[in-house]
N, C-alpha and C positions, 0 to 999 in steps of 0.2 A: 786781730791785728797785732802785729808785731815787727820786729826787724833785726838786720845783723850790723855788726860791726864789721866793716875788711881792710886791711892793709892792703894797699896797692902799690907796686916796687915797681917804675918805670915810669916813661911818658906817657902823657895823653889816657889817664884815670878814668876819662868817663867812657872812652875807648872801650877798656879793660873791662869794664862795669859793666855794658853790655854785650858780649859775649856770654855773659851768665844769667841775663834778663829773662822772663818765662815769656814764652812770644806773646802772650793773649794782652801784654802791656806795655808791649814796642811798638814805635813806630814804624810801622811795614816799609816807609820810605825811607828811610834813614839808618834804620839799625840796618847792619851790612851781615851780621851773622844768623840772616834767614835763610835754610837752606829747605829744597824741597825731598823730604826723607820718605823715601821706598818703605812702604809699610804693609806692601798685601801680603807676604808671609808671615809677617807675626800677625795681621789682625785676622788672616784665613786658619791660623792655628788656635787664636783665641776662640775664635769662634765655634771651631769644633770643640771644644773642651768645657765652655763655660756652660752654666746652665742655671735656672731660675726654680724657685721654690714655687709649686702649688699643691693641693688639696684634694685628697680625691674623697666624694662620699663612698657611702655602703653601695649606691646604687652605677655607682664609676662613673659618675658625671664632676668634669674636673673644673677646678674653681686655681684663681691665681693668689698667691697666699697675701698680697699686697692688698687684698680687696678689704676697704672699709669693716664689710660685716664681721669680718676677725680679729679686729682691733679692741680692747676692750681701756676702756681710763684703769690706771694705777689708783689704788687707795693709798691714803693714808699708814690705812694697819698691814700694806705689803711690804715688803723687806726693800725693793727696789726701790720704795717711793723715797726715801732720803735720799740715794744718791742722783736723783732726778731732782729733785727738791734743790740741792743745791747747785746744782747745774742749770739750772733756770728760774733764779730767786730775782732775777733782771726783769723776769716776763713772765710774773707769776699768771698771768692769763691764759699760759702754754699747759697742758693736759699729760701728760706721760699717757702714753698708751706701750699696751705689747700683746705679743700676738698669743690669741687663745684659739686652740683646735677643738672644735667640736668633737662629743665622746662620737665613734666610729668614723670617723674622718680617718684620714692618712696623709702623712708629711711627704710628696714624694719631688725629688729635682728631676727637673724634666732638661734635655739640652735644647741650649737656644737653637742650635739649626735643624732641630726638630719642630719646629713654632714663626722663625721668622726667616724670612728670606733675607742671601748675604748682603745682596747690594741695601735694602733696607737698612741692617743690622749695623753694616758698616759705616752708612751714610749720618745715621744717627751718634754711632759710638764714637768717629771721630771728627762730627761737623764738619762731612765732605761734600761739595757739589759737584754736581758731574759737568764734565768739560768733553763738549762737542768736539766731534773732529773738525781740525781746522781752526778752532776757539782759540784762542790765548787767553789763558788763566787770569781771572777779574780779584787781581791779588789783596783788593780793596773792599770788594763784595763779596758775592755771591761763592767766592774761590776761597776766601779769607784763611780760613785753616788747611786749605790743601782741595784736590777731587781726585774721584777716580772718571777711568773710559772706560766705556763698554763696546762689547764686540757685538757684530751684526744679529747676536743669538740673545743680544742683552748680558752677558756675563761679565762679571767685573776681571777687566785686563790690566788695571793699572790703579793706584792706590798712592798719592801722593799726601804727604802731610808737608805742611807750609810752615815752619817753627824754627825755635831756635835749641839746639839738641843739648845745650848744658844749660838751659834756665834754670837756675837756682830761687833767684827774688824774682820781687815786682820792679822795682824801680830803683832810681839814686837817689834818694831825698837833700844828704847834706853831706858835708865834711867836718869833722868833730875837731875843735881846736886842741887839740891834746899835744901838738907840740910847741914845746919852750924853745923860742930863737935867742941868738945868741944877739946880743949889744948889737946894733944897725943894722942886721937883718928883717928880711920881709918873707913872706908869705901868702897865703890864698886861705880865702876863707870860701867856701861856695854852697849854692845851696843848687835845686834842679835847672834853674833858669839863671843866675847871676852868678859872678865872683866878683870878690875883693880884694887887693892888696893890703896886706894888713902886717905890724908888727908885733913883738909882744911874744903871742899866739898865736898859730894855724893849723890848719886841718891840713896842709898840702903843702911842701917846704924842698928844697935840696939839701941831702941828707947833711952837705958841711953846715950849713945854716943853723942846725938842729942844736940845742945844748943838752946832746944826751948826758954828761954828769948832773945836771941840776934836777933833771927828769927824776933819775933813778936816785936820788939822793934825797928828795920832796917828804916822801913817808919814811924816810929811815927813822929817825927821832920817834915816829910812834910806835913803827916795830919796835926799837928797843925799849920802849917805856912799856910795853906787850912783855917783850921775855922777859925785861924785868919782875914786873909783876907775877909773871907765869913761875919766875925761878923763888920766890917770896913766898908765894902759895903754897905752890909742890914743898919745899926743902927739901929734904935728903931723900923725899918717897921717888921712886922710881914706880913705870909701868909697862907692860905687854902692850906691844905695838901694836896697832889694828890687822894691821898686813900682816904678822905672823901668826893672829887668831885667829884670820882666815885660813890661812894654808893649815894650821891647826884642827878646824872643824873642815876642813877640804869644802871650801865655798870659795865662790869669786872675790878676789878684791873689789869691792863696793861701796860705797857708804852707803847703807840705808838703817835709818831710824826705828826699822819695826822687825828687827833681825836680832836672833839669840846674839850674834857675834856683836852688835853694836850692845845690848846690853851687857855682856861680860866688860866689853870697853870702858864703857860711862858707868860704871860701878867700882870700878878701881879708884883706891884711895886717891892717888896722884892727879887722878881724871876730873875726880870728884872737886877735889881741893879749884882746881885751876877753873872748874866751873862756877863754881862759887864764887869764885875771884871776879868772875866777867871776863875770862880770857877766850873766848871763843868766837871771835867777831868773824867774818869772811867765810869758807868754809868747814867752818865748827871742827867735826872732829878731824881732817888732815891739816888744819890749822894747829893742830894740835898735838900733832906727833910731831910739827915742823919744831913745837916750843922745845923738843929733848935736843937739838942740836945743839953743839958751842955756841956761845953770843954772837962773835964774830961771823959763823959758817952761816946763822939763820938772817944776821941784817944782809949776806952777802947773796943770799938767795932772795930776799927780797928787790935787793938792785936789778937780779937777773930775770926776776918775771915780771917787774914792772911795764917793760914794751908788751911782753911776750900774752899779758892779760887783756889786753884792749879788745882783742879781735876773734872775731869766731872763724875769719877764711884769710887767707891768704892769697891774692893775686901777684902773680910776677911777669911781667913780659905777655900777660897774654893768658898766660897756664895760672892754672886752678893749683897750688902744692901746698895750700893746708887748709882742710875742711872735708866735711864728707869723709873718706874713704881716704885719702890721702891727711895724714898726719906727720906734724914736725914736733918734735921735742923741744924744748925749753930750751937744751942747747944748741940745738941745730939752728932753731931761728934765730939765737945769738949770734953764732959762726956767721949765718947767711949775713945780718945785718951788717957784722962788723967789718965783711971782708967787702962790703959794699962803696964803689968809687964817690965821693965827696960829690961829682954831683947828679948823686942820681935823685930823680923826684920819689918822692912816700908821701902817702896819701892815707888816711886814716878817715873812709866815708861810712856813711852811715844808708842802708839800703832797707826798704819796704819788705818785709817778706810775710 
């Protein structure tokens, strides 16, 4: 279980919200972005392509490799077992098992439409029911995910899937009060079933309403009491950037903890110093290259990701333009925000996913 953060730019938020629902937790009668999606070409190409693991003895009698008797429990003294171990320390009653092939057995993948038939294969793989001629689709039952028809020969003629094609989450849960109103301003506070009018704080506001200096202003004072400390520690040491010890040892810009390029980093005096200090709070070390700016440039980058951190997507008008696949920059979401008319609605909710 878990969930996202989204900025929502327009009217009618919960609107916006569902458009990106995953259908299996929408209401079929209400959410309007169910569409029935043509799917016998990609699932008649799945199908030829995919295939399943089984077993063959010496004597060629074939076994399906899912079967019980292959499965054997993980000990203790296998290498596997810890990271199963910790992965199921909730439900230590749970077994690790993994598959062991008999000596003279064979691994071999066989294709699904060589073993199952397609109406089958499909009716299974995409929860479809088939739908009579003349039937109207039982969007509530029996139809719920979609059907196919079949032709007078039985063959599958049609392959509907019943969904919603950008589901991203499960649901809406809340709105997160993260914005500061300004003196007699009001707001919405909401959760999946209620809202409130509320001052102060709201999850849901008209952008004039909003006191973005006080927002962005909130954590200045700790940032600077950050570089301070961070410029107190270091003193005159200077360091190699992370980002140029990458292109250095020609690796991706990354942070990761258990990479020669992250040790060359946190070994450097300067690195060292500021660790020691407790300069590293938020994300450690690009927090950290943030400290070699001027005073002024790094509390000024601070002001500028404070909106820009809330959220993991971006909803505007309808459209998806940041998350996934689609990415906005730190200042492009500034631009977008700033150039945005006084009363447009933002909405800062919080979704199931």
């Amino acid at each position: 279980m878990g969930g996202h953060s989204v900025f929502v730019i327009g009217d009618n938020f919960r609107d916006q919200l569902d458009k990106f629902q995953r259908a299996e937790y929408a209401d079929r009668l209400t959410n309007k972005y169910f569409v029935a999606l043509d799917v016998l070409a990609e699932a008649r190409e799945r199908y030829m392509q995919e295939s399943e693991p089984f077993l063959q003895d010496q004597d060629g009698r074939w076994y399906h490799s899912f079967s019980p008797q292959f499965w054997h429990e993980i000990g203790p003294d296998e290498e596997e077992y810890k990271a199963w171990a910790s992965l199921t320390r909730e439900n230590p009653s749970f077994k690790p098992k993994r598959l062991v092939v008999p000596p003279g057995f064979k691994e071999i993948p066989i294709f699904t439409h060589e073993f199952v038939p397609f109406q089958e294969w499909i009716m299974k793989e995409y929860g479809l029911g088939i739908l009579a001629d003349g039937e109207e689709p039982d969007l509530l039952g029996k139809h719920r995910s979609g059907w196919i028809r079949l032709d007078h020969a039985g063959e599958v003629i049609e392959a509907k899937e019943h969904t919603i094609p950008d589901g991203i989450w499960d649901w809406f849960e809340c709105t997160l009060s993260y914005f500061k109103l300004k003196p007699g301003a009001t707001g919405l506070s909401a959760n999946f079933s209620t809202e409130e009018i509320v001052t102060n704080c709201a999850g849901s506001a008209r952008k004039g309403t909003i006191d973005f200096f006080a927002i962005r202003e909130a954590k200045v004072p700790e940032a600077a009491d950050l570089w301070d400390k961070a410029a107190q520690a270091r003193g005159t040491l200077t360091w190699e950037r992370f980002e140029d010890l990458c292109k250095k040892h020609n690796v991706p810009i990354h942070f990761s903890y258990q990479t020669e390029v992250w040790t060359e980093f946190r070994q450097q005096a300067a690195i060292e110093a500021m660790f020691a200090a407790g300069c590293f709070r938020d994300n450690f070390s690009a927090c950290l290259e943030r400290l070699g700016m001027p005073r002024e440039e790094y509390l000024q980058w601070h002001r500028d990701r404070e909106i820009f951190d809330w959220f993991q997507y971006v909803v505007k008008d309808g459209e998806l333009i940041d998350g996934g696949e689609a990415r906005l920059s730190m200042a492009e979401f500034n631009a977008l925000l700033e150039n945005l008319s006084d009363d447009t609605l933002l909405t800062v909710a919080y979704v199931h996913a």
